[in-house]
Every structure is written in structure tokens, then in C-alpha cells.
N, C-alpha and C positions, 0 to 999 in steps of 0.2 A: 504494500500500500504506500502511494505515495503521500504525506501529509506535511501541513504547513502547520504551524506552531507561534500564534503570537506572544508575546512577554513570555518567549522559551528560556530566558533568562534567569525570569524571577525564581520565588519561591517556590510555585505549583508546578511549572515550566521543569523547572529542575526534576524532580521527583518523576513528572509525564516525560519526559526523554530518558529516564533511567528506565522507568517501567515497559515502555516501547520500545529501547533497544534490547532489552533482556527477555521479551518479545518473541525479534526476529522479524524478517521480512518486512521491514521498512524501510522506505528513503525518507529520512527526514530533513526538514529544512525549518529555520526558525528566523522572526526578526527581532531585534529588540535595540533598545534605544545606543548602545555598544558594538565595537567591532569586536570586542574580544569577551572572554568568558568569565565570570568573576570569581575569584581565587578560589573557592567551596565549588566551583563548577568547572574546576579545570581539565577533568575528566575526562569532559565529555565532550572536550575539544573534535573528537575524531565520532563521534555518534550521528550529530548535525550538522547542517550547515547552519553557518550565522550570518545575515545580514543586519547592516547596520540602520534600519529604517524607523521612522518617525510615521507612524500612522496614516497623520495628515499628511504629507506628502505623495498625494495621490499618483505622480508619475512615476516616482521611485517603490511604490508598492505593487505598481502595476505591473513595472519591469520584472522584478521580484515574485510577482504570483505567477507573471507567463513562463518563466524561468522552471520554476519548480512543479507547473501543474500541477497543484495536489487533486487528491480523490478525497482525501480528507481536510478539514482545517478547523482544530483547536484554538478559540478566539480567547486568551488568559489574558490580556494586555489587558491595563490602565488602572487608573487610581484607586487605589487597595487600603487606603488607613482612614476611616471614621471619623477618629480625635484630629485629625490635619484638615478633614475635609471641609471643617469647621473654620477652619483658619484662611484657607485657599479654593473657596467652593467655584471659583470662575477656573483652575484647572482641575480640577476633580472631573467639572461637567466636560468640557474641552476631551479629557481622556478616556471618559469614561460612555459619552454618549456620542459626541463629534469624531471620535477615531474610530468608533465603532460603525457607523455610516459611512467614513470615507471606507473602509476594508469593505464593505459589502457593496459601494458601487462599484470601485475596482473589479470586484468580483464580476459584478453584473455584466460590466463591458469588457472582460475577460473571455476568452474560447477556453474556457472551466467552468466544469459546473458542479463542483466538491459537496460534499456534504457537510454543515456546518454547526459545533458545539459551540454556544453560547454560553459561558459560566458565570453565570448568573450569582446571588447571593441572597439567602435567609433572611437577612436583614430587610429585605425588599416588603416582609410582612407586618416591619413595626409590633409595635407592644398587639398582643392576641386580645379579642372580645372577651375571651373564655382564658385567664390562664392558666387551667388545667387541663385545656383539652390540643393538642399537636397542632399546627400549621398543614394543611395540605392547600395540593396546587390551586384550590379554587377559592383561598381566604383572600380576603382582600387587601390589596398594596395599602400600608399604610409606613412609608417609609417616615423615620423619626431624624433622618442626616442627611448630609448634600450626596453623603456618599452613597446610599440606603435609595434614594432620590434619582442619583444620577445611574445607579444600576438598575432602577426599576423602568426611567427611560429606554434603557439600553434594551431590554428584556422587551418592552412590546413593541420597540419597532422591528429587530428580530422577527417576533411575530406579523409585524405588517410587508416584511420585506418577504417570506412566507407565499404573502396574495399577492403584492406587487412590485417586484421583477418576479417572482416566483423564485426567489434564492429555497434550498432545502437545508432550515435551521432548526436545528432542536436546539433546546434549551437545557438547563442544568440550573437548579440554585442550591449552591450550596450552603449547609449552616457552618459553625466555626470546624477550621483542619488548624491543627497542628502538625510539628515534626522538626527533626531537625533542619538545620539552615533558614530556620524563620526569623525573619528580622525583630530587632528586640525594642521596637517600637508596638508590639504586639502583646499582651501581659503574659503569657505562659515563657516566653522568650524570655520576656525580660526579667521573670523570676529566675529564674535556672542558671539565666546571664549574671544574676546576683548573687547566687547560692557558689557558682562557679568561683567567682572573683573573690569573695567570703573564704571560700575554702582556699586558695592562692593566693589570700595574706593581700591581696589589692586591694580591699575594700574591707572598710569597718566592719562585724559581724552586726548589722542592720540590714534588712529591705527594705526600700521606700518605695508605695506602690502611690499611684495617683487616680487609678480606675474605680470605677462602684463594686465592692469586694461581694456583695448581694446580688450582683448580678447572675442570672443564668443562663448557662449556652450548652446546647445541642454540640460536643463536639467529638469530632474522629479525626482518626491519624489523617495524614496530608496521603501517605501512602494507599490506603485503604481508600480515598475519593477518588484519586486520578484511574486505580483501577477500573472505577463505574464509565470513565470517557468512553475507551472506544467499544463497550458496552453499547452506549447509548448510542452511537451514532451504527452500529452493527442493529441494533433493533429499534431504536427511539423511531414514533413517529414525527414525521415533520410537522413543524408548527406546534409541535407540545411541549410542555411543560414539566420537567422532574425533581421534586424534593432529593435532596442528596445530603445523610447526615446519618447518626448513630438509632436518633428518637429518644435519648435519654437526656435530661437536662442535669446538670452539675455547676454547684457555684462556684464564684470565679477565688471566694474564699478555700472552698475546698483543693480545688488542686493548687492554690499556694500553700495550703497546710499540707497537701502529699508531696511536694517538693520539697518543702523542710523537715517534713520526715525525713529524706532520703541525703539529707547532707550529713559530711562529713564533720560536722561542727554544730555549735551551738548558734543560730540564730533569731532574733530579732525582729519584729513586722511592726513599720511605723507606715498610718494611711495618711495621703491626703486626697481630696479630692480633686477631678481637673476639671475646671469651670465649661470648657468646653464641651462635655461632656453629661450635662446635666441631661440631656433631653434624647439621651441615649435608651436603645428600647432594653428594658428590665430581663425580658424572658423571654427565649426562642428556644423553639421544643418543633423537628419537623416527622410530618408525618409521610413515612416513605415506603410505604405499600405501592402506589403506582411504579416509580423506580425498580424495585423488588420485586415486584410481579410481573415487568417488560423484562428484564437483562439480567432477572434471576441472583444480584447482585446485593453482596452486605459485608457489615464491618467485620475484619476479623481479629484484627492488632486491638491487645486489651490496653485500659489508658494507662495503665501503672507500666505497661512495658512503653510508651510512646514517652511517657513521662521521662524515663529512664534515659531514654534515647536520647531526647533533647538536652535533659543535664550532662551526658555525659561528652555531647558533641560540643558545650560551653566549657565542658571541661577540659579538653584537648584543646580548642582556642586558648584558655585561661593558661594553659604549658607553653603555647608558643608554638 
């Protein structure tokens, strides 16, 4: 299969080109905002190709998709952090809904006609009517961020691009992945990043967390979602919609309490809150029957092992 891979770079990017090359029988190609691969992805220098493309730059995307003819294309690119998108919501939208348009007209007046995953995000659902009863595909968007906002635009023009060009896009929303190489602007990161440094004598034995520690998230390994991709595009109907996530929710207090259980030291938990952050949604919990009953697809990595993973990949950073 040939496939194209945007933000092959990033966090999910990463994980989806280890998972597809170990695979088999792919050519893959990817663009991301770099020509070269970033140090945790040096690997995989010889798995992809990389160009170095900016979304919006429709000729240079275009060059690029006729280049590599995908059969496939995993759309992972743009604006990914919540707390920021607060701060900078004129690129968040730019990334997140404008680059996503510009990759699907290219497409359109491209001689390709890929099949196309849209990864979408949980968040798109906002605080639940019911909070004890799961999110599935038919609750309605109530995004609570620019960022939550700006991927819920992305997600139904997707769907309108669908009826007109007729592009073939499924969709994907996922609730929180973790795993290693996740940036530690994200809280599970950035605990582990703590507990790591703690233990390495760099940092006082304190966590300072700034996020709502009440908060709840649906979350599974980063590994365990990229396998549901080409799942979904091997069976997903077009035009549809897939929860993608564990179904269990866990506060964001608890898995900072199962990382400090796992340190090698006595630690510390001082909160503050981050102002930007207030109007963040409470509790995402997805309900992922449809997913599971299309592509027969579910989590398998438990979190105390994922948990594990990530501390212990801050801890090989925190050696040098």
C-alpha cells in the first residue's frame, strides 16, 4: 500500500510509521513542517520519506501528493495542545481547519483518489449532558477550546468534502493516547518528565502541576490507537464517524498518584491552576462499540504498563 502520512513527524506520526513499517508492505511517505527527523525519530530515517511541507502551501503539497500517489492518507497534522490554543487560537484555526482544506483540494485536483483518515478528537464532544453515560458518534459537538472548536470544524467539513468533490474520508476521534515520546506540555508527560528529573538529582523532589487534577479522561496507549488506523480505512465507511479510546475514564489525579508510586524517590505534589484552562471540559468517557464492531479493534496495553513506558523513556532522556 502506498500511503501519505501528515504531521509523520509528530507524536502519533511516530508511533503510525513504526506500527506500518513493522507491518510490511508499505511505501510510505510523510510531510511535516522539517526536513529532517527529530532526535526520538531518528530511526526511522530509512522507513519514510520526508518532505518538508507547510500544508498551506498548496503547490508544494500538490507536487508532493502526485509524487507519492498514495492509496492511502493518514491526515495527523496541526494544532494539538488545548492550554496554547487559548493563547494563539488564530493558529490553532489556520492548522487545524485551513490546512486541512488546503490537503483535500490538492487532493481533489490531484489524479488520486486515496482513501482518507481524519483524526479527529474526543474533545470535539465538550462537557456530556449525562456524565455518566459515554460519548458516542451521535452526541453532540459541544467543543469547550479553540482547539476542541477548531477540530470539530475540521471533522464536518471532512464530512462535506465526502458529498462534494466526493473525496473518500473517514473519520476517527480520538479521546486522550498517551506513550512515550509525548511532549511534556501534555500532563502525563510532564509528570514522568518530573519524577525522571527528581530521580536525576535535576530537580527538587516537588511536582508542580498547573492542570484541573479532577479532571477525567478516557485514555489509551498512543500504540494501541494508531493500530485502529488502517483498521479503519480497510473497513470504515466513508463519511463516518469513529469513537476511538479505552471507554474507561481515570482522573488526571490518579495517574499522577500511579507515577509516584513508581518513583524511585520520595516525592512531592504542589497544584496550581492554569487560568487558561478554566473552561476546559471536566469529563470525556467515549463510547466505542461502533469502532469495535466495524474493525473488530481494542485496547490491549494495560495503563500501568504504558505508564511505565513513559517514565522510563524520561528516564533514559534524564541519563543523557
Amino acid at each position: 500500500m502506498r500511503i501519505l502520512i501528515t504531521g509523520i513527524t509528530g507524536f502519533v506520526g511516530g508511533h503510525l510509521v513504526e506500527a506500518l513499517a513493522a507491518a510490511g508492505g508499505h511505501v510510505l511517505a510523510g510531510v511535516g513542517r522539517s526536513a529532517t527527523w527529530p532526535a526520538a525519530l531518528a530511526h526511522l530515517a530509512g522507513a519514510a520519506d520526508l518532505h518538508c511541507v507547510d500544508l498551506l502551501d498548496a503547490p508544494r503539497l500538490e507536487a508532493v501528493v502526485r509524487l507519492a500517489r498514495p492509496e492511502w492518507v493518514f491526515h495527523l497534522a496541526g494544532y494539538a495542545n488545548t492550554g496554547g490554543s487559548f493563547r494563539e487560537p488564530d493558529r490553532c484555526w489556520e492548522d487545524n481547519l485551513s490546512a486541512t482544506r488546503s490537503l483535500y483540494d490538492v487532493i481533489a485536483r490531484a489524479d488520486v483518489r486515496p482513501r482518507i483518515l481524519y483524526v479527529s478528537t474526543g474533545l470535539v464532544y465538550g462537557e456530556p449532558d449525562d456524565p455518566d453515560r459515554a460519548c458516542d458518534e451521535r452526541t453532540t459537538l459541544k467543543p469547550a477550546s479553540p482547539y476542541a472548536a477548531s477540530k470539530a470544524a475540521g471533522d464536518l467539513l471532512s464530512y462535506q468534502y465526502t458529498r462534494s468533490p466526493g473525496l473518500d474520508v473517514v473519520r476517527v476521534r480520538l479521546f486522550n493516547q498517551i506513550g512515550p515520546r509525548q511532549s511534556p506540555d501534555y500532563a502525563v508527560a510532564n509528570f514522568a518528565r518530573q519524577v525522571a528529573a527528581i530521580e536525576a538529582g535535576s530537580q527538587p523532589p516537588v511536582i508542580e502541576t498547573k492542570g484541573d487534577l479532577s479532571a477525567q479522561r478516557d485514555i489509551t496507549d498512543v500504540r494501541d490507537m494508531v493500530a485502529a488506523f488502517p483498521l479503519l480505512l480497510e473497513r470504515g465507511v466513508k463519511g463516518e464517524a469513529y469513537n476511538a479510546g479505552r471507554g474507561e475514564t481515570y482522573r488526571i489525579q490518579d495517574l499522577l498518584d500511579r507515577l509516584v508510586g513508581m518513583a524511585a524517590v520520595r516525592v512531592e505534589v504542589r497544584q496550581a491552576v492554569e487560568p487558561g484552562r478554566k473552561a476546559d471540559t471536566a469529563v470525556t468517557r467515549a463510547d466505542t462499540r461502533k469502532l469495535r464492531e466495524t474493525t473488530g479493534w481494542a485496547p490491549h496495553i494495560p495503563l500501568d504498563r504504558t505508564l511505565g513506558d513513559i517514565l522510563n523513556d524520561w528516564r533514559a532522556a534524564a541519563r543523557g
